[in-house]
C-alpha positions as a printed NumPy array, in Angstrom:
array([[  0.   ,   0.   ,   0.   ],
       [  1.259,   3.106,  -0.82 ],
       [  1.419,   6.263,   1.347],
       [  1.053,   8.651,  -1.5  ],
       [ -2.056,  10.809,  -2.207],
       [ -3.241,  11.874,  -5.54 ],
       [ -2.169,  14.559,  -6.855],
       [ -4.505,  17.925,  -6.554],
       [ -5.854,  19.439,  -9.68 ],
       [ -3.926,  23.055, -10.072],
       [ -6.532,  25.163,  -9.587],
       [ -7.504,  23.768,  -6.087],
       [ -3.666,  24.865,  -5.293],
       [ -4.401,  28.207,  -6.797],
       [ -7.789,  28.252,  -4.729],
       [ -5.592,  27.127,  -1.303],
       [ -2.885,  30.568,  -2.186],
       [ -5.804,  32.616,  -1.668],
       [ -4.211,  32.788,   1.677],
       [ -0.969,  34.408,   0.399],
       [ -3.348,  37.169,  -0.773],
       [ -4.957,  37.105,   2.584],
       [ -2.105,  36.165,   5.519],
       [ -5.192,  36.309,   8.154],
       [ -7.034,  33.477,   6.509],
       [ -6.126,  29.948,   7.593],
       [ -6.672,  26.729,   6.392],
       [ -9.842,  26.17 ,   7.666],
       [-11.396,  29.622,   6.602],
       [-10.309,  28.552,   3.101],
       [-12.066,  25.584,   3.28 ],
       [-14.912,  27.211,   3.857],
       [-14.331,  29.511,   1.055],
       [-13.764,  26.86 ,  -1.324],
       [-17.089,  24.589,   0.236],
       [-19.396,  28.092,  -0.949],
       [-17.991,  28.003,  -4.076],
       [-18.93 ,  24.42 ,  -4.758],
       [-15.182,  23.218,  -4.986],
       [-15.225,  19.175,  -3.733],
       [-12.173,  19.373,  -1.326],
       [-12.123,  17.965,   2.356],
       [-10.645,  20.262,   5.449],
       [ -7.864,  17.711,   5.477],
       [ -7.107,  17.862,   1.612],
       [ -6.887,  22.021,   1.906],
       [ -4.653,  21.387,   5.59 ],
       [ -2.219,  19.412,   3.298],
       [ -1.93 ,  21.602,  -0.055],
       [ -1.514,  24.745,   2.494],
       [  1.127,  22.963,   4.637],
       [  2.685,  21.962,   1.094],
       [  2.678,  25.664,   0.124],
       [  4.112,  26.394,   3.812],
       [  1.781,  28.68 ,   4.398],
       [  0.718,  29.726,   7.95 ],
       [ -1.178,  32.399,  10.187],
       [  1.046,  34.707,  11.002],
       [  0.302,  35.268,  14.766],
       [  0.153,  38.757,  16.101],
       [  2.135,  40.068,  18.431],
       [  1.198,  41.831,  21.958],
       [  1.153,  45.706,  22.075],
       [  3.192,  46.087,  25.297],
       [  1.676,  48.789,  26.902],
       [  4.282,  50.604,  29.206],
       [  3.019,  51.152,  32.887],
       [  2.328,  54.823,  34.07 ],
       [  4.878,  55.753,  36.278],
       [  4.32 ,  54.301,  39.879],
       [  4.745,  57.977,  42.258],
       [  6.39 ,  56.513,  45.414],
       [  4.136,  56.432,  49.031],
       [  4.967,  59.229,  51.062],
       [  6.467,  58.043,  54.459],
       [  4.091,  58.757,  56.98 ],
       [  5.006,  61.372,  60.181],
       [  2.624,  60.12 ,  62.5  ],
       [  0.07 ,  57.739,  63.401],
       [ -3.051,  56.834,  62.074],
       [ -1.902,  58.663,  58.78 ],
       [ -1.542,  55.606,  56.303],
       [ -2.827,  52.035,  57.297],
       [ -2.079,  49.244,  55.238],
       [ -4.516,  46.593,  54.286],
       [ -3.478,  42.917,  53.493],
       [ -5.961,  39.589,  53.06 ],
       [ -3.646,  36.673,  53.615],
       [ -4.429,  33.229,  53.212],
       [ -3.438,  29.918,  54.568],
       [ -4.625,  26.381,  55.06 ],
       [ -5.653,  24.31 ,  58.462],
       [ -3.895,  20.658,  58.991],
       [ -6.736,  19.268,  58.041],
       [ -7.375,  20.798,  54.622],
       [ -9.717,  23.865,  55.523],
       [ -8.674,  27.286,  54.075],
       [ -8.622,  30.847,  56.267],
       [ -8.248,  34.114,  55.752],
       [ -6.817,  37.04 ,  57.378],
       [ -7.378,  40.603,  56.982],
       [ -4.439,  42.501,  58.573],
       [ -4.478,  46.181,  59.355],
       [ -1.356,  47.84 ,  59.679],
       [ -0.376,  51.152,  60.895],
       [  2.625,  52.44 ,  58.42 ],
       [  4.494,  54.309,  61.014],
       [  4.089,  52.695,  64.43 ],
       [  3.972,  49.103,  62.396],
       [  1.254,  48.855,  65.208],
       [ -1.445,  45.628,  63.865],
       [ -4.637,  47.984,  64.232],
       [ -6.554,  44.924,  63.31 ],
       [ -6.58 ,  41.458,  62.153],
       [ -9.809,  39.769,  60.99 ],
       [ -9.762,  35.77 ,  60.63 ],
       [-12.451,  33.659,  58.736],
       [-13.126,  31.079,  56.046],
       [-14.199,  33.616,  54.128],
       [-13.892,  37.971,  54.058],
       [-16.722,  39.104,  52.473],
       [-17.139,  43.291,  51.413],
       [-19.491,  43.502,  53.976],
       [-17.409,  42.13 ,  56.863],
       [-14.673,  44.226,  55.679],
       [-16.776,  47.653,  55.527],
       [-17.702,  46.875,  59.149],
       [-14.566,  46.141,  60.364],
       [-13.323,  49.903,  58.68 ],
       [-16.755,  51.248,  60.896],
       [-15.375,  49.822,  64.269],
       [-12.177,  51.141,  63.227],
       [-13.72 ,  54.298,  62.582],
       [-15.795,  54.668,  66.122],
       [-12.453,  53.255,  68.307],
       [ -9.862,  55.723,  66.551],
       [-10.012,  57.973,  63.672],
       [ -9.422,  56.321,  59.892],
       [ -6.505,  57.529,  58.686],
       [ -6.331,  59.553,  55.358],
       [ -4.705,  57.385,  53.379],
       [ -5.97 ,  53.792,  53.214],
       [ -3.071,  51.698,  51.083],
       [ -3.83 ,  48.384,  49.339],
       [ -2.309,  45.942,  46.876],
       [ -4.262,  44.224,  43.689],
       [ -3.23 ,  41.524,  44.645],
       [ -5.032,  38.323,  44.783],
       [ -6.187,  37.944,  47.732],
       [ -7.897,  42.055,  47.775],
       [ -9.816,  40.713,  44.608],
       [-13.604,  42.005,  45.021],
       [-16.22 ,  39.7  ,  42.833],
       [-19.315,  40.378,  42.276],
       [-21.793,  37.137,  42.843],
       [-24.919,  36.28 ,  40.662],
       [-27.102,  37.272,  43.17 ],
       [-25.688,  41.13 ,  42.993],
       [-23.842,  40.97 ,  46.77 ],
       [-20.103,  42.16 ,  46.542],
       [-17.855,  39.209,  47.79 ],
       [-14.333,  39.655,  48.684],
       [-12.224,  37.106,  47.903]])
């Protein structure tokens, strides 16, 4: 048995260099071309004559889009004027996942808070912030990372979740 194939009539190769004419168009968008114009050739058939031809999508690159320039944190002069907040994670020996929410004073490096469950929903956060707020005053800058762990998702049923 051979493992030949018969060779293509010329115009189905001329068809398949559409894609010179068109470097977006791959081998399966020809097809499709070729199928509305009432050509009898398989996806496999057009795969092979445009691998023959080496032809091949061109992929296209990433734009790198440079970050704005980061303006550095000013260093606090007293308390209560920046407090940092940080979710943490971790797991339990016996599989169970916590969280943390840490509250940090910049200056002092006092822990103003720290706020421990399975999960820290928006909700438990905000009233953590209002006890905060009655028991000392909130400082005027409030820093926090993007970070995993700060991610805020909205659930189906509309309540903000943090993660």
């Amino acid at each position: 048995m051979g493992g030949g194939h018969r060779p293509y009539p010329p115009e189905f190769r001329q068809q398949v260099n559409w894609a010179k004419e068109r470097p977006r168009y791959g081998y399966r968008r020809i097809h499709v071309l070729l199928s509305r114009e009432g050509v009898g050739i398989n996806r496999k058939q057009v795969y092979r004559i445009y691998r023959e031809e080496h032809l091949a999508v061109r992929r296209k690159r990433r734009k790198r889009v440079s970050a704005a320039p980061r303006e550095a944190l000013a260093i606090p002069n007293g308390p209560n004027q920046r407090w940092s907040l940080d979710f943490m994670a971790d797991t339990l020996a016996d599989g169970r996942t916590f969280r943390t929410l840490n509250v940090v004073d910049d200056c002092t490096r006092e822990c103003v808070a720290i706020e421990v469950g399975r999960s820290i929903p928006a909700e438990r956060v905000t009233r953590l912030l209002e006890r905060l707020r009655l028991e000392r005053s909130l400082p005027a800058v409030p820093v926090m990372d993007n970070g995993r762990g700060s991610r805020v998702e909205r659930s189906t049923n509309g309540r903000t979740n943090a993660a």
